[in-house]
LUMDOMAR-95478 format. One record per residue (C-alpha): y, x, z; residue number from 1. Coordinates in pm, whole numbers, plus 50000, padded with zeros to 5 digits. Each point is the difference from the previous one (the first is absolute). Last residue first. Example, Ala and Ser with C-alpha at 12.3 -4.5 7.8 and 13.67 -1.06 7.14 Angstrom:
BEGIN
[[49894; 51367; 50714]; 2]
[[49656; 49863; 50066]; 1]
This chain:
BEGIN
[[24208; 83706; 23266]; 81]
[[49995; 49625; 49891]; 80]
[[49782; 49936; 49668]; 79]
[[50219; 49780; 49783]; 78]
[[49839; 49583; 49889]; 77]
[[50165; 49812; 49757]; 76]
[[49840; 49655; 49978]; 75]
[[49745; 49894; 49744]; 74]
[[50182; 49857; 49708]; 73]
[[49961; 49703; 49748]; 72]
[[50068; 49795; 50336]; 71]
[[50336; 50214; 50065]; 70]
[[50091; 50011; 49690]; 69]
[[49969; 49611; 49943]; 68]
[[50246; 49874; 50299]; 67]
[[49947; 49750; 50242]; 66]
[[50172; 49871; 50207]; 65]
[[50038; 49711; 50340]; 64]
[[50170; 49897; 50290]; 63]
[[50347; 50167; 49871]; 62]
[[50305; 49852; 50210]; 61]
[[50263; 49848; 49778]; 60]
[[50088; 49735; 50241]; 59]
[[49852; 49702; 49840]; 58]
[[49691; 50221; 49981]; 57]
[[49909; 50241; 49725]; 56]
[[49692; 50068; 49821]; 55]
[[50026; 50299; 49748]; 54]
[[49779; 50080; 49708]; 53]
[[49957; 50276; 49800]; 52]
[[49788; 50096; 49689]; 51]
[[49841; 49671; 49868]; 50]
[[49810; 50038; 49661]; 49]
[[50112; 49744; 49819]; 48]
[[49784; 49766; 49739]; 47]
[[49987; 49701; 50175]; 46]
[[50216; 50085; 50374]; 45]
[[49722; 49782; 50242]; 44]
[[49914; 50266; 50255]; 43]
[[50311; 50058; 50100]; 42]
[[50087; 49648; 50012]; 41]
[[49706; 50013; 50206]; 40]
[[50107; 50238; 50199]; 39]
[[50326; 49854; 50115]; 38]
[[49816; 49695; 50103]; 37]
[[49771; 50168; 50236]; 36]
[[50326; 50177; 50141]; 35]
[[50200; 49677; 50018]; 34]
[[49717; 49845; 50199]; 33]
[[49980; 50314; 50261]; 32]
[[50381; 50010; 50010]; 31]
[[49989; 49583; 50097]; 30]
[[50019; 49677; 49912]; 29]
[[50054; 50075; 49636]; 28]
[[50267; 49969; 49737]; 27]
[[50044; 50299; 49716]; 26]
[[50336; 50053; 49803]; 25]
[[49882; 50255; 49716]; 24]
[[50127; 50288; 49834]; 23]
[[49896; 50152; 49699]; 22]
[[50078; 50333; 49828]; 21]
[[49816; 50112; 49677]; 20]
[[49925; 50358; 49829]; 19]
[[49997; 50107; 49704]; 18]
[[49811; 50204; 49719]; 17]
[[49621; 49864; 49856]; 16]
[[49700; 50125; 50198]; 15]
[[49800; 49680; 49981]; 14]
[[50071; 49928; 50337]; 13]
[[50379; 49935; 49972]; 12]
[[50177; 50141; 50310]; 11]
[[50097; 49837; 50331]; 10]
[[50250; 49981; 50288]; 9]
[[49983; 49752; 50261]; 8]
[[50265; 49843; 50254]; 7]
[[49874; 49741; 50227]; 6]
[[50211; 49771; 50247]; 5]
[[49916; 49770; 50313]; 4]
[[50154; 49701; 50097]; 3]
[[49865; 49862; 50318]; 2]
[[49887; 49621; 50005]; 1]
């Protein structure tokens, strides 16, 4: 089974100062499976507000991110002349 690996950063969400790093060695049969898994670790941080993540394959290739800015955010849009 493929090794896959997740990086996330996250910040209390009660406001208090700090933020947290955590890594995590994920197994699944495929990048589809590690991606559903990666997201529910995501999902599952008690009391963290998740504001990166970065899925990596066994080769260091990012499959999947997400960052908090740019969901908070609606993308940056300049008129063209």
């Amino acid at each position: 089974m493929p090794a896959y690996h997740l990086r996330r950063t996250l910040e209390h969400a009660d406001g208090r100062c700090g933020l947290a790093f955590a890594s995590d060695r994920l197994e699944a049969d495929d990048a589809e499976a590690a991606i559903r898994r990666a997201r529910d670790l995501c999902r599952a941080a008690a009391n963290m507000l998740l504001t990166g993540a970065v899925l990596t394959d066994s080769l260091g290739r990012i499959l999947w991110s997400f960052t908090l800015a740019l969901a908070r955010e609606p993308l940056c849009v300049r008129p063209t002349s």
